[in-house]
C-alpha positions as CSV (number, residue, x, y, z in Angstrom):
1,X,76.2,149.9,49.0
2,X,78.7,151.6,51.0
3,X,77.1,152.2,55.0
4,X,76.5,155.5,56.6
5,X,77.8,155.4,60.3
6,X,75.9,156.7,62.9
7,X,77.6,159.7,65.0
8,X,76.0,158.5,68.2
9,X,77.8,155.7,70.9
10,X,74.9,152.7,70.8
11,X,75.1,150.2,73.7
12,X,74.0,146.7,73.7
13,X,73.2,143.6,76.2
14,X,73.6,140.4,75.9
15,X,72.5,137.5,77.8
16,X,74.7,134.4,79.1
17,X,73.8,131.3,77.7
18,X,73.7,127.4,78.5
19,X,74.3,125.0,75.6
20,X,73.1,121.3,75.5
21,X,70.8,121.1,79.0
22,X,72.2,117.6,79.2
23,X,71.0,115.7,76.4
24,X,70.8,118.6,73.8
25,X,74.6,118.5,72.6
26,X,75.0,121.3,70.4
27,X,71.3,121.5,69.7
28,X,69.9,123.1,72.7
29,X,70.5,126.7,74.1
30,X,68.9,128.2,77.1
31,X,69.6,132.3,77.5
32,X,70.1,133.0,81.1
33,X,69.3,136.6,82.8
34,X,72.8,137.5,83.4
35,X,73.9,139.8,80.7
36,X,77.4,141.8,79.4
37,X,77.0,145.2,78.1
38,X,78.7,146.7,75.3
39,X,78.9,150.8,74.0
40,X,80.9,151.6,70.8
41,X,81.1,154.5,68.7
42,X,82.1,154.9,65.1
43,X,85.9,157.2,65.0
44,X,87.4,159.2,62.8
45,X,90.8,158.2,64.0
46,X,91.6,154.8,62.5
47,X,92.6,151.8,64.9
48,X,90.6,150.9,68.0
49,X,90.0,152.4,71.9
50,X,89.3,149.4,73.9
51,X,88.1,149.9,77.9
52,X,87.2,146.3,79.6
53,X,85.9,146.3,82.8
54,X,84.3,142.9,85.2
55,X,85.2,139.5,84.4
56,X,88.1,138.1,83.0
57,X,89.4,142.0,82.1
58,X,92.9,141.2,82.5
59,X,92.7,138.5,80.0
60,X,91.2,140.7,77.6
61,X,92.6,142.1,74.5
62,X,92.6,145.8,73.8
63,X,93.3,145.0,70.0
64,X,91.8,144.1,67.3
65,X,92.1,140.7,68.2
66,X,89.2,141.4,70.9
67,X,86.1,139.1,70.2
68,X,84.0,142.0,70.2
69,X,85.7,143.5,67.8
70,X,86.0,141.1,65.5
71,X,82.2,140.4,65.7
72,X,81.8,144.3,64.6
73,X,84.3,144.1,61.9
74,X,82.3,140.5,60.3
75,X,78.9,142.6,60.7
76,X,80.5,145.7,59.0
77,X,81.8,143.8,56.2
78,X,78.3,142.3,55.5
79,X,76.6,145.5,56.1
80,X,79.1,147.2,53.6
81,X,82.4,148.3,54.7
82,X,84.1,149.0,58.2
83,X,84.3,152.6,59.7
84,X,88.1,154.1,60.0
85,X,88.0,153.7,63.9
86,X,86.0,151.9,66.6
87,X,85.9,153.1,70.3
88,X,84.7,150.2,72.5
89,X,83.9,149.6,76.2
90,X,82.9,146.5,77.9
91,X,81.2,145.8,81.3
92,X,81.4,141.6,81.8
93,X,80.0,139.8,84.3
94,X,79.4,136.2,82.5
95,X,82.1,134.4,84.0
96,X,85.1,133.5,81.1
97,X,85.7,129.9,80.3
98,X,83.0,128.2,82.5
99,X,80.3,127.3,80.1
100,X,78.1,130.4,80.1
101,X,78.4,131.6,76.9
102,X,80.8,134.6,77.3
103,X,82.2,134.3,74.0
104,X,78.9,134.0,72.3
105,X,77.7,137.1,74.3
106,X,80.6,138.3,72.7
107,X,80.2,137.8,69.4
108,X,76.5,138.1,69.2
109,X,77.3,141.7,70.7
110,X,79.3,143.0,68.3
111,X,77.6,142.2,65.8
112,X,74.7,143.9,67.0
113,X,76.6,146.6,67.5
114,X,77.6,146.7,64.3
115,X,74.1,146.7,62.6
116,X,73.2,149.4,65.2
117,X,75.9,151.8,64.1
118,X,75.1,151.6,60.6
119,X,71.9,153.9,59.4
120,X,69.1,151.3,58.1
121,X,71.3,148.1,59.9
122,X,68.2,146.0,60.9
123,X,66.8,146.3,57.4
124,X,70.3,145.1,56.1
125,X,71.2,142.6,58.6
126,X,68.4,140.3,59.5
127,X,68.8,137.9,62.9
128,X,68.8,135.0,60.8
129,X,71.4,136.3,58.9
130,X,73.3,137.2,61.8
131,X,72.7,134.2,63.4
132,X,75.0,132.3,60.1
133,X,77.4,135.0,60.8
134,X,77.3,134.3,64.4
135,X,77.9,130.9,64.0
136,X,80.6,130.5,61.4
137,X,82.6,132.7,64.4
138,X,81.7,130.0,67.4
139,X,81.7,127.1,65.2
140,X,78.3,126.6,66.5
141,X,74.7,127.5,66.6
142,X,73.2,126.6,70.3
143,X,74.4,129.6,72.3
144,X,74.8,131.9,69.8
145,X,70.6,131.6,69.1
146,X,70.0,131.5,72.3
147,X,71.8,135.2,73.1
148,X,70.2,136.1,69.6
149,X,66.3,135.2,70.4
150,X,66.1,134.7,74.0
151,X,64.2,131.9,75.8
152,X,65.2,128.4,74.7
153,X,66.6,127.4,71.0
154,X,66.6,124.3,69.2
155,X,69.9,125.0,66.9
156,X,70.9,123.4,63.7
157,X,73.0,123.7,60.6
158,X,71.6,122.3,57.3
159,X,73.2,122.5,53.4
160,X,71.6,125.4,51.5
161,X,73.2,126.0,48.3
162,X,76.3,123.8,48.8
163,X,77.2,126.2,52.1
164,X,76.3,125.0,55.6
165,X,73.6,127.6,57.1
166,X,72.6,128.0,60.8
167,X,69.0,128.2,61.9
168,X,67.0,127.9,64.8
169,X,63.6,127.9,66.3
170,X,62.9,129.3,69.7
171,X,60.9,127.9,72.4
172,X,58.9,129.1,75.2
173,X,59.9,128.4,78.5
174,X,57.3,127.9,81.3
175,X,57.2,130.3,83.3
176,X,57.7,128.4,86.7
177,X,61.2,127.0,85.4
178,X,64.0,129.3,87.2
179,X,67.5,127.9,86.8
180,X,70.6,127.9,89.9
181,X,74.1,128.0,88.4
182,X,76.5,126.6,90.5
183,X,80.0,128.5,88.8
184,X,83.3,127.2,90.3
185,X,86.3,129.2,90.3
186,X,88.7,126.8,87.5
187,X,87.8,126.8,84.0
188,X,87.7,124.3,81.1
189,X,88.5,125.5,77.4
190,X,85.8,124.4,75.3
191,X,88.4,122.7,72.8
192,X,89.4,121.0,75.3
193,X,86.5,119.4,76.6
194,X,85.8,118.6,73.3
195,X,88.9,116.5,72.7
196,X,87.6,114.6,75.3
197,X,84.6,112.9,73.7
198,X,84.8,109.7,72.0
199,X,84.2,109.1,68.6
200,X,81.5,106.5,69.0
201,X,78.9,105.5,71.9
202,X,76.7,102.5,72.4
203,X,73.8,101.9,70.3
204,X,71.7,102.2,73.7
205,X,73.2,105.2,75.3
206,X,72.2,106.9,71.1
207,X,68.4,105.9,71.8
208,X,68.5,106.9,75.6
209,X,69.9,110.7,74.6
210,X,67.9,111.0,71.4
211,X,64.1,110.1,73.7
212,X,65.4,112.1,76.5
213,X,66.5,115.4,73.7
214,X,62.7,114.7,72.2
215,X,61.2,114.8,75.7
216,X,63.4,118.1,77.1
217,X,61.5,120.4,74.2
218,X,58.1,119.2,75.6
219,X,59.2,119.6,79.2
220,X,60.2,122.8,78.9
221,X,57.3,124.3,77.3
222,X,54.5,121.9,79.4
223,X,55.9,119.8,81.5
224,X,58.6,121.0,84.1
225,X,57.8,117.7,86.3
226,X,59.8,116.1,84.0
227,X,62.7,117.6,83.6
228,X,64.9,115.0,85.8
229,X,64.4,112.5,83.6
230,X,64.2,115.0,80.4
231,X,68.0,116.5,81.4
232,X,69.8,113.1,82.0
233,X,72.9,112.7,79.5
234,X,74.6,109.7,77.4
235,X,76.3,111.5,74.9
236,X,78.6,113.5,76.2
237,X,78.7,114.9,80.2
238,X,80.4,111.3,81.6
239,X,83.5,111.3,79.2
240,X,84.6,114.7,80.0
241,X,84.5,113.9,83.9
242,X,88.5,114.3,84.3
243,X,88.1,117.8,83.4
244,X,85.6,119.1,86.0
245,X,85.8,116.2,88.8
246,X,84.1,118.2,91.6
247,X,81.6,119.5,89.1
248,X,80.7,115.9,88.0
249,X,80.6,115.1,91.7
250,X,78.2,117.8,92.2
251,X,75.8,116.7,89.2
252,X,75.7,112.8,90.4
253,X,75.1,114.2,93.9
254,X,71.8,116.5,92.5
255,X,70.8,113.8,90.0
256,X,70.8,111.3,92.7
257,X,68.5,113.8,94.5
258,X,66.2,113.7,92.0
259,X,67.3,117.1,90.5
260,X,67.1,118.4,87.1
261,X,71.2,119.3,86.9
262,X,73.4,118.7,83.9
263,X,77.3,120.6,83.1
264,X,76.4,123.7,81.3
265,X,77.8,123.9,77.9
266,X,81.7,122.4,77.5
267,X,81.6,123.1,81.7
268,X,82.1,123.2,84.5
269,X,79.2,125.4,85.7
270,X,76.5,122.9,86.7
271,X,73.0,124.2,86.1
272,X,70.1,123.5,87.9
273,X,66.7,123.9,86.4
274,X,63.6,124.0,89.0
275,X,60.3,125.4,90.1
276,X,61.0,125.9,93.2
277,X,61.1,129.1,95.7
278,X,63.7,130.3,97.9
279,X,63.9,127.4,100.6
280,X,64.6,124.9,97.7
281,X,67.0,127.1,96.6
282,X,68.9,127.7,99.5
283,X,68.7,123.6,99.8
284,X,70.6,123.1,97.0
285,X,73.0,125.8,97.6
286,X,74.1,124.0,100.9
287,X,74.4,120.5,99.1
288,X,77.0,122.5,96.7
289,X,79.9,123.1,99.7
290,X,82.0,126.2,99.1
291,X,83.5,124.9,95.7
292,X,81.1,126.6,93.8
293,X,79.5,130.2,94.5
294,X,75.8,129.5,93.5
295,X,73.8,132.2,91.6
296,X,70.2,132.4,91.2
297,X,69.2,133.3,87.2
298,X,65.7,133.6,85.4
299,X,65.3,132.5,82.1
300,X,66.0,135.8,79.8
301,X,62.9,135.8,77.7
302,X,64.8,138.6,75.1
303,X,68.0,137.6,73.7
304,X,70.7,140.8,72.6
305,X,69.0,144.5,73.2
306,X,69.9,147.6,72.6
307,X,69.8,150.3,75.8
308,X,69.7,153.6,76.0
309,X,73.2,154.7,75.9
């Protein structure tokens, strides 16, 4: 059934996200409470009126090429057919390219946007379904849940059907966890760091990651005193070192410490989770050095919302 289009502009937020948490590679997503906004409006005019604003706005396409875009377009298609125009504006402030999630924020946006435009959208487009949207666009499921649910996701694809599906299963982060994202000022492409990783690793270093994935879920949820030894990596952080050297200097120097740090995502943000207050805080921020401007988040407990426009 062809979709009716809403008249009204509908704005969105979405949260940044960190994949993997060290041990979690491509499993685990943590949504972060530092969040892009996004207002469209349905046109008569055909074509698209793009406005980017914050990070990375230079780099941003004001075509149809835009991520956001092409989110809405996907969601239209499943919820029916696309409008004749889009006007779109963006306000970023997840940093581009330094394993926060931008480009799931992104995606996840427009395609709420999309379902919010279109008159009965949540009852046609449910958030499992646009999580399997969400990740045939990313390629894959851990950040994209997290921006979709909030809190903390354990993210999978399984065979349904003979076509890969996404799913997920959210978990609730104890309140006393805050996270510290130290964000330098170079990037890594996420293909790139992912070229990096070999296609084998020892029997050892398997059972070391798998226990230490098993015992991140609990710790979490329960047990935040164990997150140092929960958040320690064999899989994947080590062989991507080349890329990021003074982030990977930074992580040995926290984990050393005793800290619960690992790369966020492909890199080469280096998150901190902790229960500390303000004096810890400001701790870590001094063993940083001025390579990397430190930002204090909270864990974002909702993942995409819509605001009042």
């Amino acid at each position: 059934m062809k979709p009716t289009f809403k008249a009204q502009p509908m704005q969105v937020q979405v949260p940044a996200t960190s994949a993997n948490l060290g041990p979690g590679f491509d499993a685990l997503g943590l949504a972060l409470t530092m969040h892009d906004r996004y207002i469209a409006q349905v046109l008569d005019e055909p074509g698209v009126d793009i406005d980017v604003a914050g990070e990375g706005a230079d780099d941003v396409p004001r075509t149809d090429k835009n991520l956001v875009i092409k989110a809405m377009y996907k969601g239209f298609d499943f919820l029916g057919g696309k409008p004749r125009g889009i006007a779109l504006r963006q306000l970023n402030v997840i940093p581009h390219g330094r394993g926060l999630g931008s480009s799931a924020s992104a995606i996840v946006g427009g395609l709420s946007l999309a379902r919010a435009l279109v008159l009965g959208g949540n009852e046609r487009m449910s958030d499992e379904e646009m999580l399997v949207i969400a990740t045939e666009m990313e390629g894959h499921p851990d950040n994209v849940a997290a921006a979709i649910y909030g809190n903390a996701n354990i993210a999978w694809q399984e065979t349904q059907r003979g076509h890969l599906v996404a799913q997920a299963v959210k978990i609730e982060v104890d309140a006393r966890i805050g996270a510290l994202a130290f964000i330098p000022s170079t990037s890594v492409a996420t293909s790139k760091a992912r070229k990096m990783l070999p296609e084998s690793i020892p029997h050892a270093d398997a059972v070391r990651n798998s226990t230490n994935a098993a015992l991140l879920v609990h710790s979490l949820q329960h047990r935040p005193d164990l997150l140092h030894t929960a958040t320690g990596d064999y899989l994947h952080q080590i062989y991507r070192q080349d890329a990021m050297p003074h982030s990977f200097a930074l992580l040995t120097k926290l984990r050393d410490a005793g800290v619960a740090a690992f790369i966020s995502g492909a890199g080469p943000t280096v998150l901190v989770l902790h229960t500390g207050g303000p004096a810890e805080a400001d701790e870590l921020r001094r063993a940083a050095g001025d390579k990397f401007v430190a930002t204090e988040l909270g864990i974002a407990r909702t993942g995409a919302s819509l605001i009042s426009a």
